[in-house]
N, C-alpha and C positions, 0 to 999 in steps of 0.2 A: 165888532166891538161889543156889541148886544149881549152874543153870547155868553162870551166869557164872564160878562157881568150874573148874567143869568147862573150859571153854575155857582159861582159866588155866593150870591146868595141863598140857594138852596142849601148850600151845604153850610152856611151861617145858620140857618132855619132847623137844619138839620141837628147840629150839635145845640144851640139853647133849649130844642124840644128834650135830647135825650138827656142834659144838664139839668132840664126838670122834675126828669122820671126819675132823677139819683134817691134811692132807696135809703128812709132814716135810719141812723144808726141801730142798732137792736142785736139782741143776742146770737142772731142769725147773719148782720152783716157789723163784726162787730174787732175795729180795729186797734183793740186797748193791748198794751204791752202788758198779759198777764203779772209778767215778774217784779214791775214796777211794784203792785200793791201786797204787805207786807203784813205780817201780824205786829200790831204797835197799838200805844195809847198814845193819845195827844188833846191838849187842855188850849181851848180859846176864851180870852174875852170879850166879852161883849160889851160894844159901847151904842149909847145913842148920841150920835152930834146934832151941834145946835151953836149958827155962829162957829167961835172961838172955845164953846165948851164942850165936853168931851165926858160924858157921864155915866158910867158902868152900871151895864142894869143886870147884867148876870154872866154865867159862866158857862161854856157849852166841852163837855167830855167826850171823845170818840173812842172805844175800845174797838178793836178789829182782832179777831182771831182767823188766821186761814189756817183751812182743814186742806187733806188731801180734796176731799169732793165738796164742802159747802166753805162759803166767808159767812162769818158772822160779825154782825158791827151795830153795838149795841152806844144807842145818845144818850147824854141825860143831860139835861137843860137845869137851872139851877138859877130862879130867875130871884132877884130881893127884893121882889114885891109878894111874892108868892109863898107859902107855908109848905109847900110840897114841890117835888121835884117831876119834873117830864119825862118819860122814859122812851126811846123808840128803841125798838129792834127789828132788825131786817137779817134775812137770810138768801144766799144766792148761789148758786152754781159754781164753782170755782172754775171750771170747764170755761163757762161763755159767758157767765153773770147772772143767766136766766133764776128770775126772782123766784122762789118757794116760797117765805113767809113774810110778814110785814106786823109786827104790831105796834100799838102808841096809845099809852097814857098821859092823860095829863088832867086837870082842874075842869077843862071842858066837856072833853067826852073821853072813850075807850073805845077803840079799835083796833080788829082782827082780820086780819084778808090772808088766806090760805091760796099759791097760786098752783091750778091744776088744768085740766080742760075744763072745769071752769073757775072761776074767783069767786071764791063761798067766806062768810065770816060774819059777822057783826059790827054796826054804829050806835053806839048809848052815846044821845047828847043828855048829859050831868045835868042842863038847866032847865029840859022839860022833862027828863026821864025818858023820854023816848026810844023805844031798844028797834033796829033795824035790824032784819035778819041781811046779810048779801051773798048775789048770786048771780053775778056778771058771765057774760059772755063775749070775747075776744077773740077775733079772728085775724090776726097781727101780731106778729111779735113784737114784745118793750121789755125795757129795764122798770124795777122800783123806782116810783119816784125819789125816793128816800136816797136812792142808790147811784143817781147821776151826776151829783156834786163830786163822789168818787171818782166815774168813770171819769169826769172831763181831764182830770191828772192826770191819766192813767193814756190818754189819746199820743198820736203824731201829729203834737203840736207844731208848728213852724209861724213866720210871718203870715198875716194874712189868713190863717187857719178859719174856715168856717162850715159850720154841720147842722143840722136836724139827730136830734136823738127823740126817739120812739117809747113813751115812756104811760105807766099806768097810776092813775091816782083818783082815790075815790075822797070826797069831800063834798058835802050834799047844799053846801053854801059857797061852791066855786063850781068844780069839774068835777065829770064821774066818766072813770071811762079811759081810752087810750088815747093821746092827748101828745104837743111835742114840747120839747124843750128845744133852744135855738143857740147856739152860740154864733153870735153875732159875729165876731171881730179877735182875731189873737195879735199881738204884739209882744216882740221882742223888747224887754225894757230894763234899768237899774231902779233899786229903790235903796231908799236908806232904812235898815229895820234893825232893831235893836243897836241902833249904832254903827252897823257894819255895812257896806255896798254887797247887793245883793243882785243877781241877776234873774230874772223872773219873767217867764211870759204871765201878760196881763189875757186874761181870757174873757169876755163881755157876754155874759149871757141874758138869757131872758125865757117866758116857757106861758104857756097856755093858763097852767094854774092862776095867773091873775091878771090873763089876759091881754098880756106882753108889757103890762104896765109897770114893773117892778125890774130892776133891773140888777141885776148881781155881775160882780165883778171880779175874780179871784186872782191874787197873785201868785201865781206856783214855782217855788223855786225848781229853777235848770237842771239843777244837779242831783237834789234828792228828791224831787216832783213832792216835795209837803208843802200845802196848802197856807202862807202866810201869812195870808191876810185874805179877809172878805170886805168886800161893802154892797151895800146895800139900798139902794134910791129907790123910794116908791113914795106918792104922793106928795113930791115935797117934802118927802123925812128922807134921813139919811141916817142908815147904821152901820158899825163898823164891829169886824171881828178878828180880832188879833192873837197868832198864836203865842201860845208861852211858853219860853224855854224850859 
């Protein structure tokens, strides 16, 4: 009787060792349904909750052009405390996603990350002046960070869905470096949006940048995989991002 148990468990031991070594997502092991992601604009708002109030602090824009060889998908943030507008822009592979450019303005700082054998570009933070030249080296392959909020729509979502994505992001007051994003948990769910029953998997993420503390939630509709809604937990805040028709 011994043995049989003994076999048992080696080969228990056996599959949660190679269930560990499972390889994060990234350009190289990279299972998104290219044809899902499309050239479109689409406009969210932005709310921050508190209680029972529900308080719009700005507006967030995604333009997406796909080319035959690059996607380009340019943000602009638009916030009503602020006099100027956010810009980011990201460029990627249309092949496998693999990141090429990344840049982001805003009232903070300006930044530029060129991706090649190596990450070269620049960080000016606005409030001390300070200009970084950069010039990273990665020996992994990742996505933009900019660029995984995308891909997770773009996955073989189902019940129960859960991954590691391999992702690059330089910020010299959080992570610098290649770094993961997690999705925790997918669920098959209904929601009511705009009035209407919607069916959407809920997808639960989470990722290095703030150190798994923050948690994002996206609801993606079934059918046309757009992104309906975000929220957002970190510290005790809670915000929400609604798309609009």
């Amino acid at each position: 009787m011994k043995k049989p148990l003994f076999i048992l468990l080696a080969i228990f031991g056996t599959f949660v060792q190679l269930h560990s070594q499972e390889k994060p997502l990234s350009p190289l092991n990279n299972p998104a349904d290219k044809s899902l992601l499309k050239s479109e604009t689409s406009e969210m708002n932005w709310f921050m909750l508190k209680d029972t109030l529900k308080v719009q602090i700005g507006k967030v824009q995604t333009q997406i052009q796909k080319k035959k060889e690059k996607i380009y998908i340019i943000t602009t943030v638009d916030m009503k405390q602020s006099t100027t507008k956010w810009v980011d822009s990201t460029i990627v592979e249309t092949q496998n996603f693999k990141p090429v450019y990344h840049s982001s303005f805003n009232q903070q700082r300006d930044m530029v990350l060129k991706f090649g054998k190596k990450i070269t570009g620049y960080y000016l933070d606005k409030k001390t002046g300070t200009k970084t030249n950069i010039s990273e080296e990665v020996h992994k392959p990742f996505f933009d960070s900019n660029f995984y909020p995308q891909l997770i729509r773009l996955l073989p979502l189902k019940e129960g869905y859960s991954n590691t994505i391999s992702i690059f992001d330089y910020n010299p007051a959080a992570k610098i470096g290649a770094i993961n994003a997690t999705i925790k948990n997918t669920q098959e769910t209904t929601i009511t949006f705009k009035g209407q029953k919607k069916q959407v998997w809920k997808v639960e993420t989470t990722d290095d940048i703030s150190n798994n503390t923050a948690i994002s939630t996206y609801y993606i509709d079934k059918s046309t995989r757009e992104i309906l809604k975000q929220e957002i937990d970190f510290g005790g805040r809670k915000m929400l991002m609604e798309l609009v028709d």
